[in-house]
C-alpha positions in Angstrom: 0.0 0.0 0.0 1.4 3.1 -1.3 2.0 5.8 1.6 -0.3 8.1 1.3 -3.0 5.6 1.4 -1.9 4.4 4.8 -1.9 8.0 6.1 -5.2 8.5 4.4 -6.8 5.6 6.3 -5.5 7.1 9.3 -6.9 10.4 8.6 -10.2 9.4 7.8 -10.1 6.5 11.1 -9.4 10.1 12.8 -12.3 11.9 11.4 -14.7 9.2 12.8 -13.6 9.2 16.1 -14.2 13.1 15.6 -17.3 12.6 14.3 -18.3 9.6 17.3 -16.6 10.6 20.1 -18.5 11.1 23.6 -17.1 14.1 26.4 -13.3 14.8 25.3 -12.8 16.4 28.4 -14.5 17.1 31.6 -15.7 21.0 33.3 -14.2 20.9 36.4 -12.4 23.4 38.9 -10.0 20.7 39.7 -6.7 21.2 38.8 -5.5 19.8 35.8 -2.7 18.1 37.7 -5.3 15.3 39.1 -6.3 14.0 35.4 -6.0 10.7 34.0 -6.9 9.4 30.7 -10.4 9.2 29.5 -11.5 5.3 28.1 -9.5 4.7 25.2 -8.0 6.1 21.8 -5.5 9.6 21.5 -8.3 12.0 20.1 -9.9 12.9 23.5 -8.5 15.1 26.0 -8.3 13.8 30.2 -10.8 13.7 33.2 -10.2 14.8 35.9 -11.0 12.2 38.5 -14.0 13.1 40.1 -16.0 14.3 36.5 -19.3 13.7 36.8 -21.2 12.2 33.9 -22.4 13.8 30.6 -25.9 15.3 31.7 -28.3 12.7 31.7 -32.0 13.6 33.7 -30.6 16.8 35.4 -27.0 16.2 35.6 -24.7 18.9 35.0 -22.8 18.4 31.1 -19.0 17.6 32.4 -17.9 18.1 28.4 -15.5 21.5 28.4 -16.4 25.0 27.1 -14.4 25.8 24.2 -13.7 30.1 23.8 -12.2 30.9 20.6 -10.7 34.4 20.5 -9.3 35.8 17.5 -7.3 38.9 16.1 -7.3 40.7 12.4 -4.3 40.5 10.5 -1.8 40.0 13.5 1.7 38.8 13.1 3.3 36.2 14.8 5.9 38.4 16.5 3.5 40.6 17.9 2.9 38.8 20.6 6.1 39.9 21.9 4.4 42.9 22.9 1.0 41.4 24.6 2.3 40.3 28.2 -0.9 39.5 29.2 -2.1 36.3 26.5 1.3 34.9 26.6 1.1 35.1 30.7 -2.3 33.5 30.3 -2.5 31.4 27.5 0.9 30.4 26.7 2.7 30.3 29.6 -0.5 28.4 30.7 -1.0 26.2 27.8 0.5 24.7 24.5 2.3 27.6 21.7 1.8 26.4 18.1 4.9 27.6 16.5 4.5 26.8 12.9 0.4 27.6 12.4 -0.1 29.3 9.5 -3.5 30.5 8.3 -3.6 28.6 5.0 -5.7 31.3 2.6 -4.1 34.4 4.3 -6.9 36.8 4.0 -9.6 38.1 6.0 -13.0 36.6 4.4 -11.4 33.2 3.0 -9.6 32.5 6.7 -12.5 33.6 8.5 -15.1 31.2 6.3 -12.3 28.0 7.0 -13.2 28.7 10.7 -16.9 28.6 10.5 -17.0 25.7 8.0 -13.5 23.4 8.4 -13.4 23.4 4.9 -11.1 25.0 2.4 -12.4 27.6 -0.1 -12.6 25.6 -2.9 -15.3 23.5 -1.0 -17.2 26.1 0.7 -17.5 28.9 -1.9 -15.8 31.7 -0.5 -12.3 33.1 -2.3 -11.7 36.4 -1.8 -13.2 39.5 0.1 -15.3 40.3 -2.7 -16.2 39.7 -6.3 -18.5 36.7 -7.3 -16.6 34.3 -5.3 -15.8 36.3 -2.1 -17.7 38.0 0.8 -20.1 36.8 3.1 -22.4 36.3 0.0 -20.4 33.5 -1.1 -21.3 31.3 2.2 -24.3 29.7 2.3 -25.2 30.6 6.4 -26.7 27.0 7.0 -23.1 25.6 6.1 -21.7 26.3 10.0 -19.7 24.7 12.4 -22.0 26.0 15.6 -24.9 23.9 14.2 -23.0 20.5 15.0 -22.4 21.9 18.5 -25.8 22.9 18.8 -27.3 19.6 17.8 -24.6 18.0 20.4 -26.3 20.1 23.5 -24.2 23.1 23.2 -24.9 26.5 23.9 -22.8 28.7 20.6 -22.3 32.5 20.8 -20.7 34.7 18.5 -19.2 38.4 19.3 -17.2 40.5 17.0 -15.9 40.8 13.7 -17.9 37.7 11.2 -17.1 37.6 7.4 -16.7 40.9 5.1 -20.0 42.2 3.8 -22.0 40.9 6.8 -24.9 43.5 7.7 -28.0 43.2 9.6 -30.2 42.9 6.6 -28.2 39.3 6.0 -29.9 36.5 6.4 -28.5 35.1 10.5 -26.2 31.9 10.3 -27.5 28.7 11.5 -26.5 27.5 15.0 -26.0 30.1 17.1 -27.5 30.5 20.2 -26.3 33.8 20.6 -25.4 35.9 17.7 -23.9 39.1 18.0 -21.6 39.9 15.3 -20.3 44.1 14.0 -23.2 44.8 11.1 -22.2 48.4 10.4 -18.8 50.5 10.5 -17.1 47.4 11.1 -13.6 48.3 10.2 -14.0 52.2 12.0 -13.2 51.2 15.4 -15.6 54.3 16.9 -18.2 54.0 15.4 -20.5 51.1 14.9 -23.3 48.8 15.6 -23.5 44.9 16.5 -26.4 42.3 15.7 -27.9 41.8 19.1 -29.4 38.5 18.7 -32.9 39.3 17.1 -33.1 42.9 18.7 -32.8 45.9 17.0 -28.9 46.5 16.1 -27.1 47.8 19.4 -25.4 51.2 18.3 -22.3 52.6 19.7 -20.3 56.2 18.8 -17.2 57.0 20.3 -17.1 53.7 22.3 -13.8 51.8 21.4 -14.5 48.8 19.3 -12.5 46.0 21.2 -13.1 47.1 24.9 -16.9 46.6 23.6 -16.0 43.4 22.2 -14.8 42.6 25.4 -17.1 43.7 27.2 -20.0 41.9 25.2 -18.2 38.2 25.0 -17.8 38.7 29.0 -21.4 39.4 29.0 -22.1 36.1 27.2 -19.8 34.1 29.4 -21.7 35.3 32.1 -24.9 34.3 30.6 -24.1 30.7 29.4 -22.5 29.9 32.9 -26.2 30.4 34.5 -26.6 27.2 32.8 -25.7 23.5 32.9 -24.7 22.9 28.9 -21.3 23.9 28.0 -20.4 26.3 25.6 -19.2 27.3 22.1 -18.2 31.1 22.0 -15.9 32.7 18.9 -15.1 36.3 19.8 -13.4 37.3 16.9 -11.6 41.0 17.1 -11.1 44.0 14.7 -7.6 44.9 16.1 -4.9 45.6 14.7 -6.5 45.8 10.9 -6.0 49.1 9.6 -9.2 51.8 9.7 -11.2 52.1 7.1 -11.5 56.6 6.8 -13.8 57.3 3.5 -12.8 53.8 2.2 -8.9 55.3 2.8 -6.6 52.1 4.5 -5.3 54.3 8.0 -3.0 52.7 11.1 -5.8 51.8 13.5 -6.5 54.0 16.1 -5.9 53.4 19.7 -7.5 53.1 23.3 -7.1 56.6 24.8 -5.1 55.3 27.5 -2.7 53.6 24.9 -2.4 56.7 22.7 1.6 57.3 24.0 2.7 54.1 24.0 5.6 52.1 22.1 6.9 55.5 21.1 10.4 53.8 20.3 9.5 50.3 19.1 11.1 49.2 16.0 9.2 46.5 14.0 11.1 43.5 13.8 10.9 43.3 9.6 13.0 46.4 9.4 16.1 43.9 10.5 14.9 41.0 7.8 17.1 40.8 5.1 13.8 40.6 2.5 12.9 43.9 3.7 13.2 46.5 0.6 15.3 43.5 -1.4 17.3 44.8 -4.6 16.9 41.6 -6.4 13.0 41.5 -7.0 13.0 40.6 -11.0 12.9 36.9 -10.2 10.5 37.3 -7.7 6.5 37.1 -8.8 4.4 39.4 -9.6 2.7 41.4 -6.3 6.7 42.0 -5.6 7.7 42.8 -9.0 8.1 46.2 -9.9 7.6 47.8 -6.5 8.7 50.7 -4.9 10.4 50.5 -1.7 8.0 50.5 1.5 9.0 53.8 3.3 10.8 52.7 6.7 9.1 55.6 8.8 5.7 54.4 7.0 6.4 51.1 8.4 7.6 52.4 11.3 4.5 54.4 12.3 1.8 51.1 11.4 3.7 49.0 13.2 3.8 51.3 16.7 -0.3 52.0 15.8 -1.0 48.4 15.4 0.9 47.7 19.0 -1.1 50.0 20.7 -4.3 49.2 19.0 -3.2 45.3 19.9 -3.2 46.5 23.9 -7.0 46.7 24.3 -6.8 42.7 22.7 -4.8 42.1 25.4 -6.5 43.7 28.4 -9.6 41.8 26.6 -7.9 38.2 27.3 -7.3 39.0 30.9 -10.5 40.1 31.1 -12.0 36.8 30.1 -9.7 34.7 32.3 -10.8 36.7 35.0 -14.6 36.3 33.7 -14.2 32.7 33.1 -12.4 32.1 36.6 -15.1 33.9 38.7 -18.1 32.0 37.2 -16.3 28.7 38.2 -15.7 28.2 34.2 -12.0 28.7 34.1 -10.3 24.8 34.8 -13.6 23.7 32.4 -12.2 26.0 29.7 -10.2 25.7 26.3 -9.2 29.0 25.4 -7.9 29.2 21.7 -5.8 32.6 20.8 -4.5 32.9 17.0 -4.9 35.4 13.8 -7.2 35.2 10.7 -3.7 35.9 8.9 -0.6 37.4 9.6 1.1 40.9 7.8 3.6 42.0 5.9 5.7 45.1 6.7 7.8 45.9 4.3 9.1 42.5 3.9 9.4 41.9 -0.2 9.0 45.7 -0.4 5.5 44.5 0.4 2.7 45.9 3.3 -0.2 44.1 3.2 -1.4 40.3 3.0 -3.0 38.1 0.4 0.4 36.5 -0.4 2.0 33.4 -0.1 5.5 34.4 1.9 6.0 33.6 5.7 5.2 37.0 7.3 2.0 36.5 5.9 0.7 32.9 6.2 2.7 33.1 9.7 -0.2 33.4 13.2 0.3 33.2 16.7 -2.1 30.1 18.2 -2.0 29.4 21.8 -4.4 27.1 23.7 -5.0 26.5 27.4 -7.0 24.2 28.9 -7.7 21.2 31.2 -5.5 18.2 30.4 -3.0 20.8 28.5 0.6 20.7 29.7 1.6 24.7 30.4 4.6 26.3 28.8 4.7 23.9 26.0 5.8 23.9 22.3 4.8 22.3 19.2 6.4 22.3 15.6 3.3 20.5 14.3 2.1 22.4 11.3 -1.3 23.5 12.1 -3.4 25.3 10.4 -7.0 27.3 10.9 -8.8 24.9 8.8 -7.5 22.4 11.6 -9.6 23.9 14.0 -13.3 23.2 13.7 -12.1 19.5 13.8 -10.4 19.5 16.6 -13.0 21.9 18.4 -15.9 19.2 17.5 -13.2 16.6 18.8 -12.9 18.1 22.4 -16.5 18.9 22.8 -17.8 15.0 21.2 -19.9 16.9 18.6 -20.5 14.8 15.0 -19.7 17.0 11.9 -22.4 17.1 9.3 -19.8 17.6 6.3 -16.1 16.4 5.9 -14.1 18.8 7.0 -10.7 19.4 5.0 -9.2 19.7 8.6 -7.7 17.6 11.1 -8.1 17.0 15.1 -4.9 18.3 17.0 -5.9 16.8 20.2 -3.2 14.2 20.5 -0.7 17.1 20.3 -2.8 18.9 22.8 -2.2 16.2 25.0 1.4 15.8 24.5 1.7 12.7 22.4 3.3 12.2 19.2 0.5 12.3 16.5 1.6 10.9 12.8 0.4 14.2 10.4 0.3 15.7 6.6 3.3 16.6 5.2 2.0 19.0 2.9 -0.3 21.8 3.4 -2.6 23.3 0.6 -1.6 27.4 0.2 -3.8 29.8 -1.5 -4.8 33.1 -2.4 -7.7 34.4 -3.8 -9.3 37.5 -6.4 -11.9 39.7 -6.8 -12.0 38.8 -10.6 -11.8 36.1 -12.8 -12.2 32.7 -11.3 -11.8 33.5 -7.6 -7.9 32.1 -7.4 -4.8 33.6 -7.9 -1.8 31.9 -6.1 -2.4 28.5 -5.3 0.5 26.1 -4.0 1.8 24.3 -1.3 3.9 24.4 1.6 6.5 21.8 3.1 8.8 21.6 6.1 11.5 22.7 3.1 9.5 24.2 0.4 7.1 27.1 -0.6 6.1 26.5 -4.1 3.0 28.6 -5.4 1.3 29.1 -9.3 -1.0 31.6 -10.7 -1.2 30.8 -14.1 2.4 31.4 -16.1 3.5 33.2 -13.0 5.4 30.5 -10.0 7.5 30.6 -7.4 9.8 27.8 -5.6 11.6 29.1 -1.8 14.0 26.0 -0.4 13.4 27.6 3.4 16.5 25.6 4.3 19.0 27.0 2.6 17.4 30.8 2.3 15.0 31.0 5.1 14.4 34.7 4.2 13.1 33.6 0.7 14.8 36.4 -1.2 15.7 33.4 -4.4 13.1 32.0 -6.5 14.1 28.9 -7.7 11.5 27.8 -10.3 14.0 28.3 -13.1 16.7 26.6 -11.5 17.8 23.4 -13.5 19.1 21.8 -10.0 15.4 22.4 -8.4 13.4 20.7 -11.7 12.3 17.0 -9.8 11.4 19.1 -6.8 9.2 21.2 -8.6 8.0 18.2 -10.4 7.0 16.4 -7.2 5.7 19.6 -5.4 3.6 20.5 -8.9 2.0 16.8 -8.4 0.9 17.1 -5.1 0.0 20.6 -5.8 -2.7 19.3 -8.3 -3.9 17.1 -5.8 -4.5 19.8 -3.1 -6.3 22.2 -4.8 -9.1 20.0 -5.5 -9.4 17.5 -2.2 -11.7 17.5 0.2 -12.0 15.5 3.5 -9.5 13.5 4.1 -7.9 13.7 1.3 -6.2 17.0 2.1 -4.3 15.7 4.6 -2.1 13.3 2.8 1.7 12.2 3.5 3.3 12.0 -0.2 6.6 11.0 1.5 10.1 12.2 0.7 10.9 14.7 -1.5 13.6 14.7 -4.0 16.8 16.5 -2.9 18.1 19.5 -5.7 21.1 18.2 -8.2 24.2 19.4 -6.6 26.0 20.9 -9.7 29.2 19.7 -10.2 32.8 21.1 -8.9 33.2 24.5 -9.8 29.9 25.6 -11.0 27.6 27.7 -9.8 24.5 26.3 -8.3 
């Protein structure tokens, strides 16, 4: 059997047990210490000892919460400057350090998180254009309906998918609903869903201590009951402000309007930053002018400061969760809908297949969770609606494109893909533009005539393209096969191991590679 089948068969043995599963782990106020493994099998999470059963005729639902909290367009070195969720979530928990958000762009990422399913499977491309936007979702096609159906309570807060407004039709599933329906990317001025009330309004209130705020409010309100709980809050910080459809730097908190007065954003020091050599390179960094360092400069110190109120907003829900008895009962996720470039490729912005870019922070903390731990496992967003459903014992109602990280969670070795499906969407044409894929070596991407090969071992700062390169032809080969795979799988399928890849010729003594 070849080896992709085998891993196949272990991916889709996986997705059962995600879709049959019973409690993954229990709601307690025990310390997570005391647990010890729950029945049988890798894909569940521990008990504590004295868990109670699932509710049955009045008892209380042992099965954990699960609160998902997520930024806009966040690097992954930013967290270097939020003391707080590193304190509480990492330091506490497990730090993905390879996650990358797989279609690096706020509507396509944000529709992989309420579906599990890339966007060639559930519609949605691009921000706009035919095949972008919330329009391109069809709103009974959501995660929260499976934990709905498996005696959850679901809430949403925040930022949903682009285009979103109160005349839209409500997503499926959610017990709560509550997402920004007007002047959603102007930070002071704006209005949010409010279940089946008229919109809540709010001028000169500061868009993520409301967020904050709100999802506390709805913490507060699912404890008073026995069922556990789904809640995504899902932040506006630190995307730029929309002023008369003009990009701006976010604004800030007031009392984080003089902060980070001297800090200097780490892609100034990255060798890609303003390259010479950008002829080779494709075509969003071809012909380019050089990002202006005080530009960078200046976006970088706004998006800190607008990132502070984020912050304050994760303490604020530890401190919610720990004082309705929810905390120990809790997995708290922490990532990015994408990452950023600043300046890196003489490129600001996202929407592109390079490092800064596909690059997120993703922390979680939880019962059964080992704190201050690391994995090199290379997760990604569409990962997480399968491994959400596996924790909680909820049955998809789809195949999702993802796959459960709960061993990992746990702290065992779990066998994974070895290739990850990349992409990038448009506003025009057929919805795609870049579309690749990316190994623990290689970043290889296509967009018609237009490619791109990065070896990451041997020029980690992907400043060579090596498409053209006669010593590189039998790795693009091999990664141009299992791109053509990728692009169209679904299920299980997108989550094969192809195996080794060819090494590049080395050219002989005394030529030039």
């Amino acid at each position: 059997m070849q080896a992709w089948m085998r891993s196949g068969t272990a991916v889709l043995a996986a997705t059962l047990v995600v879709c049959s599963a019973a409690a993954g782990l229990a709601r307690s106020s025990e310390p997570v210490s005391g647990v010890v493994p729950v029945a049988s099998g890798t894909d569940r999470l521990p008990v504590p000892p004295d868990a109670g059963p699932v509710s049955r005729g009045g008892s209380r639902d042992t099965r954990p919460n699960v609160v998902f909290v997520m930024t806009d367009d966040m690097r992954d070195d930013d967290l270097r400057w939020m003391p707080e969720t590193r304190r509480l979530i990492a330091d506490r928990g497990l730090d993905f350090t390879d996650a990358v958000s797989p279609h690096p762009l706020c509507c396509p990422a944000r529709a992989e998180l309420v579906t599990g399913q890339y966007a060639q499977n559930n519609g949605v491309q691009h921000n706009a254009g035919p095949f972008g936007g919330f329009q391109a979702l069809d709103p009974t096609h959501e995660v929260s309906s499976w934990f709905g159906r498996a005696g959850y309570q679901t809430g949403f807060v925040g930022k949903f998918l682009n285009g979103y407004t109160a005349a839209d039709t409500r997503p499926s599933g959610w017990t709560h609903w509550d997402a920004l329906v007007s002047g959603v990317y102007d930070y002071l001025d704006f209005s949010f869903a409010d279940d089946d009330e008229s919109p809540a309004v709010f001028e000169d209130s500061y868009v993520t201590d409301v967020i904050a705020e709100r999802t506390n409010d709805t913490v507060r309100r699912f404890a008073r009951r026995d069922e556990p709980f789904l809640l995504y809050s899902w932040h506006l910080a630190p995307h730029y402000r929309l002023d008369g459809g003009k990009p701006v730097p976010p604004p800030s908190a007031p009392r984080d309007a003089d902060r980070f007065a001297d800090a200097m954003p780490p892609s100034l020091e990255d060798p890609s930053f303003n390259e010479r050599m950008v002829l080779d390179q494709p075509r969003p960094f071809r012909n380019r002018r050089e990002a202006d360092p005080q530009v960078v400069i200046e976006e970088h110190r706004a998006r800190l400061r607008a990132l502070q109120s984020v912050d304050r907003a994760v303490a604020s829900l530890v401190d919610t969760l720990r004082e309705t008895g929810e905390l120990e009962s809790t997995v708290i996720v922490f990532t990015s809908d994408n990452g950023y470039s600043l300046g890196e490729h003489r490129f600001i912005g996202k929407n592109v297949l390079t490092d800064p870019v596909l690059q997120v922070p993703l922390l979680v903390r939880g019962p059964g969770i080992a704190p201050g731990t690391t994995s090199e496992l290379p997760v990604t967003l569409v990962d997480l609606p399968a491994t959400f459903a596996a924790i909680a014992g909820a049955s998809p109602s789809w195949a999702v494109d993802g796959t459960s990280v709960v061993p990992t969670l746990r702290g065992l070795d779990q066998p994974f893909r070895d290739t990850t499906l990349v992409q990038t969407g448009d506003d025009g044409g057929d919805g795609w533009a870049y579309r690749g894929v990316r190994t623990d070596r290689y970043l290889y991407g296509v967009n018609g005539a237009d490619a791109f090969l990065y070896d990451d071992d041997l020029d980690p700062d992907q400043l060579v393209n090596r498409i053209d390169d006669p010593a590189y032809a039998s790795v693009r080969a091999a990664l141009e096969d299992r791109r053509s795979s990728l692009i169209t799988c679904a299920g299980w399928l997108c989550n094969q191991t192809f195996g080794a890849l060819p090494e590049p010729v080395t050219p002989p003594t005394g030529q030039d590679q």
